[in-house]
N, C-alpha and C positions, 0 to 999 in steps of 0.2 A: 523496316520501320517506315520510309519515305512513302513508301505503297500504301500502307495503312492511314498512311495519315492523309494522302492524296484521292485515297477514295470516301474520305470524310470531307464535306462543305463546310464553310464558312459559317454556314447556318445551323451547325448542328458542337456537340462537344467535342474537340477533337485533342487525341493524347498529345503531349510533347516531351520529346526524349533530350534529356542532357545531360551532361557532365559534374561532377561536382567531386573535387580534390580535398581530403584529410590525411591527418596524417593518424599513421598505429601506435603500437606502443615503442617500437623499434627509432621512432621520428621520423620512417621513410614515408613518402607521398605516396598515394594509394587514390585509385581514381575507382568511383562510386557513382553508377549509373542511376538514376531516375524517373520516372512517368508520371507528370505532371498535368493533372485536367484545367486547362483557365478556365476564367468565364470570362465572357462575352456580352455586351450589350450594345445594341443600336439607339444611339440617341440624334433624331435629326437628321436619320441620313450617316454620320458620323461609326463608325465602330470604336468602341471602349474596350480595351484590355484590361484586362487587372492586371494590377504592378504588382502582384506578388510573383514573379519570374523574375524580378528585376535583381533581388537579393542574391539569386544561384548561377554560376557559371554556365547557362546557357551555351553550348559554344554558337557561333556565329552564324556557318555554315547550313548548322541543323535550323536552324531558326528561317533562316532565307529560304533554305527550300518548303520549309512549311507554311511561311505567308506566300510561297509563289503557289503552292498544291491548294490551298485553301481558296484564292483567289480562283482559280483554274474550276474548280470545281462548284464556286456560285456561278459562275458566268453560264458551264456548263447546262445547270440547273435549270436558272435563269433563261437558255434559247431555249432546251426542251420545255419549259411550259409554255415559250410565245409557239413553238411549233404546234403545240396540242392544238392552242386556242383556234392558230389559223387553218386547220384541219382538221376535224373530228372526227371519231374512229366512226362516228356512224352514219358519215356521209350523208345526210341530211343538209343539203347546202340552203336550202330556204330562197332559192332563185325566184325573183316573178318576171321571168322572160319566157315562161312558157313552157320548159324544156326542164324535163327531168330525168335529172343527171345521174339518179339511184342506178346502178350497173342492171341489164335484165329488163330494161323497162323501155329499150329505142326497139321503133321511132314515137314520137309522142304524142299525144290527143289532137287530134285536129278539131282546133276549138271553133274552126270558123264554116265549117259543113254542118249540116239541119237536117239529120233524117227524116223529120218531118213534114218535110218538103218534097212529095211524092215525084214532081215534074222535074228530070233529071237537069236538063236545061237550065233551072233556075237554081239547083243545087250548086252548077259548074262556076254559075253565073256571079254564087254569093263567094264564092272560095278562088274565084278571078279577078280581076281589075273592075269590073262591071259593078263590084258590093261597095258600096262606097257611101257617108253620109256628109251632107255640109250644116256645119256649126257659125252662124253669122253672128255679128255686132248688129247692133240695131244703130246706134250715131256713127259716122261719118264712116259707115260702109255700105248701108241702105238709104239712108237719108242724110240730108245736111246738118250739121254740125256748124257750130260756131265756139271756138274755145273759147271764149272772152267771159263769153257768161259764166262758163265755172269758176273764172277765178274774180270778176263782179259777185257771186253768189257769195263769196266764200269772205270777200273784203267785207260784204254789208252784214253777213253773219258775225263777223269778229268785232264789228264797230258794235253791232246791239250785246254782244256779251261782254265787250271790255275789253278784249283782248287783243294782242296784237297781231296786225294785218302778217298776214304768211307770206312771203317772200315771194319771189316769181318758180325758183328753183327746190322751192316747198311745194306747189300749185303743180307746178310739172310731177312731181315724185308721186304728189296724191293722185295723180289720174288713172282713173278704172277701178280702185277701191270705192269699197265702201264707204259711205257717208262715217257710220258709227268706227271701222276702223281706222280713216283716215284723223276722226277727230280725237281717240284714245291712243294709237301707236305714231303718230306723225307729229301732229299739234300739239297731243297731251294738254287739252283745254282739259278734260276731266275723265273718270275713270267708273264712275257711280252709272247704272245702268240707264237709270230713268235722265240722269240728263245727259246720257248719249242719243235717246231716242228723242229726246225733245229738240236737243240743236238738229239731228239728223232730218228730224221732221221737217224743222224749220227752215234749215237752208233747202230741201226739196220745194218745199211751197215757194223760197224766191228767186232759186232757179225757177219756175215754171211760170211764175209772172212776170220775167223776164224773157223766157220764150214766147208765151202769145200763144202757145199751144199752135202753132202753125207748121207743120210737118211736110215735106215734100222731099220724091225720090231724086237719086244723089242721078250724074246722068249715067244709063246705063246699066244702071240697078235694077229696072223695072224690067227692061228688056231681059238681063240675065236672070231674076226668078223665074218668068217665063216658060224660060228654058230647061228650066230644073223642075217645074213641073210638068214642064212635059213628059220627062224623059222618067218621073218619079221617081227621083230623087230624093229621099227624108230630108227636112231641111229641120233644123233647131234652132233657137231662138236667145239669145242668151245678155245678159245686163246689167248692170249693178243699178236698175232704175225699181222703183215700187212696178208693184205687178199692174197698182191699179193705174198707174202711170203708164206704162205698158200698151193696157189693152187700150183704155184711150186713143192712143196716137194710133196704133193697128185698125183701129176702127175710121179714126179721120182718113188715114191715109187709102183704107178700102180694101186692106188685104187680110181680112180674117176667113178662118182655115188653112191658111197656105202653111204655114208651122206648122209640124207635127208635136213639137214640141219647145216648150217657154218658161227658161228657169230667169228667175230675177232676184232681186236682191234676199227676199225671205224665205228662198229657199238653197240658200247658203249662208257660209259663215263669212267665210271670207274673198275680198276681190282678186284682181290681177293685183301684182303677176302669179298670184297663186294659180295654181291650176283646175281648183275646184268645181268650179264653173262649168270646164268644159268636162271634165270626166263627170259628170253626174248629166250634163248632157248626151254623150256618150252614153250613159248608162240606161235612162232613160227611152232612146233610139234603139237600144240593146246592140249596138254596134263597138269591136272593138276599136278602142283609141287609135290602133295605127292605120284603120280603114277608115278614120275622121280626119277632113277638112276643115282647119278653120279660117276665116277671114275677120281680119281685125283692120286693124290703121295704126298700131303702134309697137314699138320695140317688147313694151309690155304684156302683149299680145302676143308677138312673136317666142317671147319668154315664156308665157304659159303653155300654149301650146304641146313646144319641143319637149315641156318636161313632163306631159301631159302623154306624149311619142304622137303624136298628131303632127299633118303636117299644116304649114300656115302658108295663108296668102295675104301679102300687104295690102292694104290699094291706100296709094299717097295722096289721101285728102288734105291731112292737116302737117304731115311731113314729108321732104324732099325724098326721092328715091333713095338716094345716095346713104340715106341714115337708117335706111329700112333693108338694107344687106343682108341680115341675119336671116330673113324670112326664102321659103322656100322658092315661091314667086313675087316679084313684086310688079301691081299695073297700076295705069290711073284711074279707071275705069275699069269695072267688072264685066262689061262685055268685050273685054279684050279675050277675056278668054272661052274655052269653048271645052266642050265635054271631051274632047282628045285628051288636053292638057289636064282635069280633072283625074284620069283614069292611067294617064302616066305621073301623077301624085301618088293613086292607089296603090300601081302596080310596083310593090315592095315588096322585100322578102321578109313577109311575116313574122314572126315567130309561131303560129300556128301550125306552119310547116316545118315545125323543125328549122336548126340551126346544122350546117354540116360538121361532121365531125372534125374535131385539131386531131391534127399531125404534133404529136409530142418530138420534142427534139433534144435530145438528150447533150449534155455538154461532160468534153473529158476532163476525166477527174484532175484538178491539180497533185502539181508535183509537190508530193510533202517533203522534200526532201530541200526543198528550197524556203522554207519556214520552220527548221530545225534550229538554224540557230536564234532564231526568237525565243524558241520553246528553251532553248538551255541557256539565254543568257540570263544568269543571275544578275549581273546588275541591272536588269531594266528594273528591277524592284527593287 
């Protein structure tokens, strides 16, 4: 009877056998077995018994072993469906590292060779360290930057709405967002479409009367495009600034064409440290993310990137070395570095190459025989 009843759960009707003593016509006691179905109900989290068992000489014994088999028998339940969850019988794991893991199917696509590419050489060359693209900032990794005016900008903006001025460590938090995301998720000045783009507008026009529209390269910048076009290098272009803001300043400062490509503010949604930005640059280049280099100037930079699998470069314009850690190089100047160190950036192991197989490691089974008396102590319950 303890068997039957142990291989019924908690969650289901389960018999209960017991005792119950009369007397005959003799007056002698006479013990009269029973099977009794409760019910059951979950209120809250809670199990509810019905008290009509409470009337019959249950004996005691029978009783305990049946809350300890019923309990035993959700829990049981209970891991077999977390086990389902976390492995499915149809091995479909849904990975995007490149590698699939379906049995039958290593080694996997080599997503980064071009049969198209008839000159063997240049096939070897993109599936090498040599394939490589760089994704730049445009303020204070190419050009001079002045933090002051964003958050000038942002003070005169809040004095014409009413609102009050954003803190320093507000101003800090919003850098590299968006105008319209910093002023709906940060500020929460407002939430309505059209007067996101109207303050968004607005504070752009005074940052930009506060620039002077006067652009020049940061030192060492010039010299390292240079060199990346020499070498042909793709380079991108990347901003939370208006496009037509953008081409502007590219045009003052004398380097149109050199971008292959220039995503800005309207053609994303969102800024750092999302990662947007750079994978639809990325995309764009038609380069995978772990064969992009980006260079930024901030932690939030550094954070898009890596989640981006891109590797980053700091260069400490407007922050001290020491706080820019995170990043894979950090310099003060971008002709510090040179197309070696670019190409020992690239040269990772992919994912396009396959990842090497695990060694499973099997561990010995415990000894059940030291978790016996758990299993039969009736008073833990």
């Amino acid at each position: 009877m303890v068997e039957s009843i142990g291989a019924t759960s908690l969650l289901r009707q389960s018999p209960v056998f017991g005792l119950h003593y009369c007397k005959n016509v003799g007056g002698k006691r006479r013990e009269v077995g029973f099977v009794r179905i409760p019910r059951n109900e979950f209120l809250g989290g809670k199990l509810v018994c019905c008290s009509s068992l409470r009337g019959v000489g249950v004996c005691r014994p029978v009783m305990r072993l049946l809350v300890k088999a019923q309990a035993m028998g959700l829990a049981k339940e209970a891991y077999s469906y977390q086990d389902e969850e976390r492995l499915p019988r149809n091995f479909n794991y849904g990975s995007d590292s490149g590698v699939d893991r379906k049995p039958g199917l290593w080694p996997p696509e080599n997503r980064a060779d071009n049969a198209a590419l008839h000159n063997p050489l240049l096939r070897q060359e993109r599936m090498g360290c040599g394939w490589l693209g760089a994704i730049f900032e445009w303020e204070g990794v190419l050009i001079e930057e002045n933090p002051d005016l964003e958050k000038q900008a942002w003070l005169i903006l809040s004095q014409e709405e009413g609102k009050s001025p954003p803190p320093t460590f507000v101003t800090r938090r919003i850098e590299g967002m968006k105008n319209e995301q910093a002023i709906s998720e940060v500020l929460c000045w407002s939430r309505e479409p059209s007067q996101l783009r109207r303050m968004a507008t607005r504070k752009e026009e005074i940052y930009q009367s506060l620039q002077g529209g006067i652009y020049r390269f940061r030192p060492g910048s010039q010299e390292f495009v240079d060199v990346m076009i020499h070498y042909k290098i793709p380079i991108a272009l990347v901003s939370t600034r208006p496009r037509k803001t953008l081409e502007n300043a590219i045009a003052a400062i004398g380097i149109e064409g050199v971008f292959s490509v220039i995503v800005t503010a309207e053609d994303v949604y969102r800024g750092k440290p999302d990662p947007e930005m750079y994978m639809y640059a990325a995309q764009l280049l038609q380069f995978l993310p772990e064969r992009c280099i980006v260079f930024g100037n901030s932690n939030q930079t550094v954070e898009a990137a890596h989640d981006a699998r891109m590797k980053c470069v700091a260069v400490a314009s407007k922050h001290p070395v020491y706080e820019l850690g995170a990043a894979d190089l950090v310099v003060k100047r971008l002709d510090e570095l040179s197309i070696v160190d670019l190409k020992n950036l690239a040269d990772i192991d992919s994912p396009e190459f396959g990842e090497p197989e695990l060694e499973m490691e099997f561990e010995e089974e415990a000894d059940l025989s030291s978790s016996t008396s758990v299993a039969t102590d009736d008073d833990f319950w």
